[in-house]
Structure formats: C-alpha cells, structure tokens
C-alpha positions in Angstrom: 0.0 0.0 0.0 1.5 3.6 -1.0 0.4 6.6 1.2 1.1 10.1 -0.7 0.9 13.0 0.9 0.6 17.1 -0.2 2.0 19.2 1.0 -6.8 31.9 31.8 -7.9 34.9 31.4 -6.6 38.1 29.6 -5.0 39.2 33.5 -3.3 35.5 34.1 -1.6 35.5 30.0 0.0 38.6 30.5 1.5 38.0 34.3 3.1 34.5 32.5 4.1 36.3 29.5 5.2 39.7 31.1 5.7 38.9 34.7 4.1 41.6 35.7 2.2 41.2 39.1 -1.0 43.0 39.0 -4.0 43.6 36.1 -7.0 45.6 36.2 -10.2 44.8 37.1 -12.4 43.3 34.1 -15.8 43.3 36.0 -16.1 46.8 36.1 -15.5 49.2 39.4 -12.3 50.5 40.3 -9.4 49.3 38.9 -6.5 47.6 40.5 -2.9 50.0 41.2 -0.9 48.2 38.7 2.3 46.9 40.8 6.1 47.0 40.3 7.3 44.3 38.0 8.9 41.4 39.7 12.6 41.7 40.3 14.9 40.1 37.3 17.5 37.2 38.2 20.9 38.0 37.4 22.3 37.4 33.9 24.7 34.5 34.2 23.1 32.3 36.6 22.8 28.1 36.1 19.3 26.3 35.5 19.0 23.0 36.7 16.4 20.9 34.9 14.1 18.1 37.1 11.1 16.2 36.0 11.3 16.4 32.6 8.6 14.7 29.8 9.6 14.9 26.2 6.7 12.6 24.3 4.8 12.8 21.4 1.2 14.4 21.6 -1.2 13.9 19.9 -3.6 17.0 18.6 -6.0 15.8 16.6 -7.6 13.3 14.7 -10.1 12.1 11.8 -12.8 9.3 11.7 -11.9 6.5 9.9 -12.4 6.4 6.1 -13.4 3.4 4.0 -11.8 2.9 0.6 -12.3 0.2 -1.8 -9.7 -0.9 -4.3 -7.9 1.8 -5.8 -7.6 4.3 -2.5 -8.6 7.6 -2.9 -8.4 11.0 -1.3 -9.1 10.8 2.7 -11.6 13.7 3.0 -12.4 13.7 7.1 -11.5 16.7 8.6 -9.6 16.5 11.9 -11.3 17.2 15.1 -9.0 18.8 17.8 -8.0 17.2 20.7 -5.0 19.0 22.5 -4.1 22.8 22.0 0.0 22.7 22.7 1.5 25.9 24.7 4.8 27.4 24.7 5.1 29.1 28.3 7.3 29.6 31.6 5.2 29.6 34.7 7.7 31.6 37.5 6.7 29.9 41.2 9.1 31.7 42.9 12.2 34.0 43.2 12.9 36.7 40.7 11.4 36.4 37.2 14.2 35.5 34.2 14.5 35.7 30.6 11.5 33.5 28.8 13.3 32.9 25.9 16.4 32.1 27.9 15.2 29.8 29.6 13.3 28.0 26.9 16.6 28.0 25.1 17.8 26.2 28.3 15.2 23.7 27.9 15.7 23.0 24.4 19.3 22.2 25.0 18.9 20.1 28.3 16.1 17.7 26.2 18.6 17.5 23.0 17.1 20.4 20.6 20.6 22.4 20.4 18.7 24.6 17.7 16.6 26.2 20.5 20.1 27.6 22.3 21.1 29.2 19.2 20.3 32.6 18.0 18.1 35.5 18.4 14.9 33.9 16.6 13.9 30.4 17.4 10.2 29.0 17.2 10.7 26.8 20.7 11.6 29.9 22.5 8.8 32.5 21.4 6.1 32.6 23.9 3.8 34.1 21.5 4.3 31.2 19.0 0.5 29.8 17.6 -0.2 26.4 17.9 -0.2 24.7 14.9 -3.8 24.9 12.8 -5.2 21.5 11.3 -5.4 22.2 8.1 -7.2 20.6 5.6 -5.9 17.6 4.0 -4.7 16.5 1.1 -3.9 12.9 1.5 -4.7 10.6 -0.8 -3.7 6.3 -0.6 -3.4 3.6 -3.2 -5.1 0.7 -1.9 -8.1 -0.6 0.0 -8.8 -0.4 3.5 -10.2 1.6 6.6 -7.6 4.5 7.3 -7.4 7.5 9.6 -5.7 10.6 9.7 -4.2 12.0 12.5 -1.7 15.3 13.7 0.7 15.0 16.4 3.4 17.4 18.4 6.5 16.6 20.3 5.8 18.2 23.5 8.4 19.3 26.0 7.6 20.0 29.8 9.7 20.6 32.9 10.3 22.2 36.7 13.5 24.1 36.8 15.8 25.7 39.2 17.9 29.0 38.4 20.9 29.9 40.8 23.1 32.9 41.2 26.4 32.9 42.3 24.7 35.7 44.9 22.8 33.1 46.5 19.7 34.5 45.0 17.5 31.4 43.4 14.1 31.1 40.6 12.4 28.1 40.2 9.2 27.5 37.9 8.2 25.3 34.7 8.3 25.4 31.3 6.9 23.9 28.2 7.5 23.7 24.6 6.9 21.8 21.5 8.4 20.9 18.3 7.8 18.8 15.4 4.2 19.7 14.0 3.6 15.9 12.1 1.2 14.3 10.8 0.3 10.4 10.1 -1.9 8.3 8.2 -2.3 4.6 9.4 -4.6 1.7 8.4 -7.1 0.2 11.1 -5.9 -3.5 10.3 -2.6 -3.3 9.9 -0.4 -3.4 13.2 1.6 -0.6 13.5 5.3 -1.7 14.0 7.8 -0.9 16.7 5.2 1.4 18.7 6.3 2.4 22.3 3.8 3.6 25.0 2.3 6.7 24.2 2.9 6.5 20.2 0.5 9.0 18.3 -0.3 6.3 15.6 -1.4 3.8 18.2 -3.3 6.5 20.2 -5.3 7.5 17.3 -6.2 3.9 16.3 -7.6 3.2 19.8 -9.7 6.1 19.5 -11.1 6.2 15.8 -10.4 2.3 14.6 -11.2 1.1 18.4 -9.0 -0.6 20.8 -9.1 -4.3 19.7 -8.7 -3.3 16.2 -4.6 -4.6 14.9 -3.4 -1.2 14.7 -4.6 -0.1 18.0 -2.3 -3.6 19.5 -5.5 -5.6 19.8 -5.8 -9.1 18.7 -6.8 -9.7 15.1 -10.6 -10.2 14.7 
C-alpha cells in the first residue's frame, strides 16, 4: 500500500508572559494600582532541569475512512483534541529571561537549535499552535484508514541559581515537530512504544481491539 501525501484569562496571560504582578479589574469598578514588575534574576546564573517529559502528543484526529480498491483522497477533517503551549510559569524567586530559559530547555532535552540565535520558534512565547489544516492525503489501496496530527511536546520544573545566592524556580513547556500520520485500522503498526500517536489515534477512531490499535486480530 503507497500513502502520498501534499504538501486563563486576559490578566493571568500577561502576568506569564510579562511577569508583571497586578491587572485591572475586568468586572467593572475600580481598577486595581498596577504593581512593580517582579525583580529580574541575574544574567549569568545556572538552570537545573528536574522532572522532565519529552513525548509525542497527539492534537487531533479524523474518523476512519473506507476505501475500496484503488484508495482515494481521505476527506475527514480532523477534530482537535490538544491545544499545545509554549510558556514559563515563574513559582518563585525573581522572574528571568523567557526565551532564555526556553533555550535552556531546548538544549537540556537534545534540541541544540533552540540555544542558538536571536529567533527560534521553541523559544517565542507568543508562537500559535499549529492549525489543522485541511488535507490532502490521498492512498493507493483498499482499507479503513485514519488521519491523524501529532506534536512533540516538551515540559519541565527548573531551578535557576546565582552565584549571589539569589535562586528562581518555575516550569516550562515547549513543543516541536508539528507531524502528521496516516495509518490503516488493520494493519499493526510496528515498533510502537507507550504513548505513540499512531497507536493512540487507532484506539480512539479504529477502536481498541482493532490490529493497529495492538488488539488481537478479529
């Protein structure tokens, strides 16, 4: 068989994207006195990266599609089912540099690309997740087939230390990758670890037992 393939609210974004402390009121009233910004870590300090989970996501999926001989275009739009986030959540200490410490992520977990430069997706904050667009898939062959989307998703708790004693610690998340998969409901899908995308979309549109899903053949 050939697969071929075309191409919070308003207050709580800001104080994680800005780290500012305070927002105004948005039920009417008087508005809250805007406080000083959080105090900024010092430049050269060292992060120290703990709980980390680097897996595959997935974000959304299509129903299965019947095709008899010949294939054809898969025309089942995707439905989403996880919005991925690029953020850095400060829990205490003074606030640091967002895309620094992104950066810092990126090269702890083995994306070196994300410590380099001025411009890097993994590090922007403000980055969109990515849309599900419509498809233009199309197979060659018979069978019961389902399209899918997936991320690589990146999460972890850090620590930041100064040599002045003075210490940050929060979380941070990323993603990379942006794929997507098309996989047939009967056919097993080979070497798939825990949490595979291709396996988790056959449990949920081709159903659990079904081969590609790791059930027993019917």
């Amino acid at each position: 068989m050939k697969i071929t393939k075309a191409a919070l609210s308003a207050c709580a974004v800001a104080a994680l994207l800005t780290g500012t402390v305070a927002c105004t009121s948005e039920s009417g009233g008087t508005a809250a006195r805007p406080t000083k910004t959080a105090a900024t870590a010092c430049a050269n300090g060292t992060y120290t990266w703990f709980n980390v989970d680097a897996r595959d996501v997935l974000t959304g999926i299509a129903e299965k599609q019947k095709l008899g001989k010949g294939g054809g275009p898969l025309t089942n739009e995707l439905t989403r089912l996880h919005t991925p986030a690029t953020a850095v959540i400060f829990e205490k200490g003074p606030r640091l540099d967002t895309k620094a410490t992104l950066r810092s992520l990126g090269a702890h977990t083995g994306d070196y690309e994300a410590a380099e430069g001025d411009v890097y997706d993994f590090a922007d904050v403000r980055r969109p997740a990515p849309k599900l667009q419509s498809r233009t898939t199309s197979v060659d062959g018979a069978g019961t087939f389902v399209d899918f989307a997936y991320v690589h998703q990146v999460t972890a708790d850090f620590q930041y230390s100064c040599d002045n004693g003075a210490r940050a610690a929060g979380r941070a998340i990323g993603w990379t990758v942006d794929g997507s998969g098309v996989l047939e409901c009967s056919t097993p899908i080979e070497k798939a670890e825990a949490g595979d995308p291709a396996q988790e979309a056959a449990r949920l549109s081709c159903g659990r037992t079904s081969p590609a899903a790791g059930g027993k053949k019917g």
